[in-house]
C-alpha positions in Angstrom: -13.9 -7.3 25.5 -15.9 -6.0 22.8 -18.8 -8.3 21.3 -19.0 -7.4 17.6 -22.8 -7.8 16.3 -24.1 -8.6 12.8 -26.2 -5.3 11.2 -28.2 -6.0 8.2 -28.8 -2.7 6.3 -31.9 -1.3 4.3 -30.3 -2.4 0.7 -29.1 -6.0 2.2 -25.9 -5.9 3.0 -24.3 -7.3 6.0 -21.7 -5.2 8.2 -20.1 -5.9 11.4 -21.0 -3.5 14.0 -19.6 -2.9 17.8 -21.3 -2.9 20.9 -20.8 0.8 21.7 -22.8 2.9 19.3 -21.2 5.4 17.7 -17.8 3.5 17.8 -18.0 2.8 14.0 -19.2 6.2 12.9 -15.8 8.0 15.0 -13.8 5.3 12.9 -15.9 6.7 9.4 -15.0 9.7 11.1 -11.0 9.2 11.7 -10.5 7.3 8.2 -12.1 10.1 6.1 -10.0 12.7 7.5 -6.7 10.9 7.2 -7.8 9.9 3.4 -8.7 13.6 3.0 -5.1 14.1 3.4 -4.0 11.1 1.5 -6.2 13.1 -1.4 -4.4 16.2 -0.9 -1.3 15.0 -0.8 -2.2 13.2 -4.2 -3.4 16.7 -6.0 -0.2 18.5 -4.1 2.3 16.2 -5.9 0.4 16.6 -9.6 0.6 20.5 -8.7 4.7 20.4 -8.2 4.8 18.2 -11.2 6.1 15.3 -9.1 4.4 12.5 -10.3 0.8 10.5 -10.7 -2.0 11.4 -8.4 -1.2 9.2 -5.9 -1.2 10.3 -2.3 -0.5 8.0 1.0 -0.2 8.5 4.9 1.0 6.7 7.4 -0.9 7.1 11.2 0.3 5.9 14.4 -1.9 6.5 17.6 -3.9 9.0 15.7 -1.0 11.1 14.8 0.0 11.3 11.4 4.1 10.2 10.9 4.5 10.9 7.3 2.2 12.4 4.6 3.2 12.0 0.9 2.8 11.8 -2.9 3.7 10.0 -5.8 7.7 10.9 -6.9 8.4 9.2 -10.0 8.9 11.7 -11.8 10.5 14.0 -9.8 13.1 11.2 -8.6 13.4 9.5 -12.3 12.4 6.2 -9.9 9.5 3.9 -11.0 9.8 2.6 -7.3 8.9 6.0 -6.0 5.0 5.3 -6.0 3.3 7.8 -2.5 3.0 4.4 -0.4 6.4 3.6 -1.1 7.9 6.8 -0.7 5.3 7.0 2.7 6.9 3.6 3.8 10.3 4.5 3.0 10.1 8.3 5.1 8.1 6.5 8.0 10.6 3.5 8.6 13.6 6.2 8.6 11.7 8.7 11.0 10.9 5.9 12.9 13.7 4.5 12.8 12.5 1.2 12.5 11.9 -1.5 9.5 8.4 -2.7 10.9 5.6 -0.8 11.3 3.2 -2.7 12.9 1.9 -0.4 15.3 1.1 2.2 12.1 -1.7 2.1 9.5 -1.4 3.8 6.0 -4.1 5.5 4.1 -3.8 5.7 0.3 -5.7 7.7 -2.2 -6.1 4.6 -4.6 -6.0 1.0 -4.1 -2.4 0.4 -4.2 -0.4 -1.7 -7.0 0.7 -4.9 -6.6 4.5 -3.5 -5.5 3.2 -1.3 -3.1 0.6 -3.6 -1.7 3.3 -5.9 -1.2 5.8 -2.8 0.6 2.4 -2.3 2.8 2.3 -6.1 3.7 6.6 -6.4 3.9 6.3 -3.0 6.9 3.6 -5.4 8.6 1.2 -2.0 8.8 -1.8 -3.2 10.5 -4.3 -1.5 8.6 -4.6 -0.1 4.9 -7.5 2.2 3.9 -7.2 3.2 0.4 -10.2 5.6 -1.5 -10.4 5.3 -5.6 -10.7 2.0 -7.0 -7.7 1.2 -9.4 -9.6 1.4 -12.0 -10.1 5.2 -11.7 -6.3 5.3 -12.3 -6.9 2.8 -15.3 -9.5 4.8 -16.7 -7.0 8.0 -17.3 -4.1 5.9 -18.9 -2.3 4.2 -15.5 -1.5 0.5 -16.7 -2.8 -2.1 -14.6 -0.9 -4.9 -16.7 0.7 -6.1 -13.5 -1.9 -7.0 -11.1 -3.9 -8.4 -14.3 -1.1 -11.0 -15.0 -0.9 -11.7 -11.4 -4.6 -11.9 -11.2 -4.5 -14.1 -14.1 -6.4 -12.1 -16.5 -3.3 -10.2 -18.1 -0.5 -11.1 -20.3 3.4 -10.5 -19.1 4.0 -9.7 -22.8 2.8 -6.3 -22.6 5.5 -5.1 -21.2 8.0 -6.7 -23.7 9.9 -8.5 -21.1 10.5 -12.2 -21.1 10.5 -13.6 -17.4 12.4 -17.2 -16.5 13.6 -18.5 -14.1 17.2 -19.5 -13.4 18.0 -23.8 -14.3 21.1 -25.5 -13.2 24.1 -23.8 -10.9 22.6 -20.3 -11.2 19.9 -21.6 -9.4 21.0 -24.1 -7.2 23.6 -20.6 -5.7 21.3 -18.5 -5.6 19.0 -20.7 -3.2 22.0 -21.1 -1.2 22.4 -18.0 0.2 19.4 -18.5 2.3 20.8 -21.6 4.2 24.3 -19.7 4.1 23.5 -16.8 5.4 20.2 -17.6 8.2 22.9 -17.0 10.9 23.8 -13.7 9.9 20.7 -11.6 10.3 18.0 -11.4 12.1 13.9 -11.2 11.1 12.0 -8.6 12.6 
């Protein structure tokens, strides 16, 4: 079994290191080349006029499954974000609905849907490389994850949200309990 080790660096900060040296500079190594082609696949789809630049990939066993880009625009889908499409192209190559034995890399921190796609596939392992602000900073709206965060306001986007009261509740709850028999979870 590897013993991880606590490293304390020049400026302070504290990383977790592992008993075989060099081990964490081949995974520096391995994560910068798949996010290099996260990045590329983020300036290809701007190039075709696809969408944002937003690139993601998904690795299994060092072997990259799907590389893509963002396709709202090319699709007309607002869904179409690179880590969704990337999810999305991976599970159907796959041919499976979890990909737990995969990791995805993504050019930019992902968005609150496709951080919850990522967590939905089970991937074991998101890498992302620009900070959401840097998509923030050129015009991307991060109203979302503010509001969720608890720092935004839902009203920016002009939309009330409620939640269902009386029988339009009390159905829709019961198609959990009416239908656990009929499919099966991962």
């Amino acid at each position: 079994m590897i013993k991880p080790k606590v490293v304390e660096t020049k400026d302070g900060n504290i990383s977790v290191a592992t008993a075989f040296s060099g081990q964490q500079e081949v995974v520096q190594d391995r994560d910068h080349e798949f996010l290099t082609k996260a990045v590329e696949e983020a300036y290809n789809g701007v190039e075709c006029g696809h969408g944002g630049p937003f690139g993601a990939v998904v690795v299994r066993n060092d072997e990259v499954i799907v590389s893509c880009h963002n396709m709202v625009s090319k699709n007309t889908d607002p869904t179409a974000h690179a880590e969704v499409t990337a999810i999305r192209e991976a599970t159907k190559k796959l041919n499976q609905i979890e990909l737990s034995d995969c990791e995805i890399y993504a050019s930019c921190e992902p968005c609150p849907m496709c951080f919850g796609a990522i967590h939905l596939s089970r991937i074991k392992r998101l890498v992302y490389g620009a900070k959401a602000e840097a998509a923030i900073a050129i015009g991307f709206d991060d109203f979302i994850a503010d509001a969720l965060r608890g720092t935004g306001f839902y009203q920016k986007a002009n939309m009330e949200i409620k939640r269902a009261d009386g029988n339009g509740a009390i159905i829709a709850a019961q198609v959990f309990e009416n239908t656990k028999g009929k499919f099966q979870m991962y």
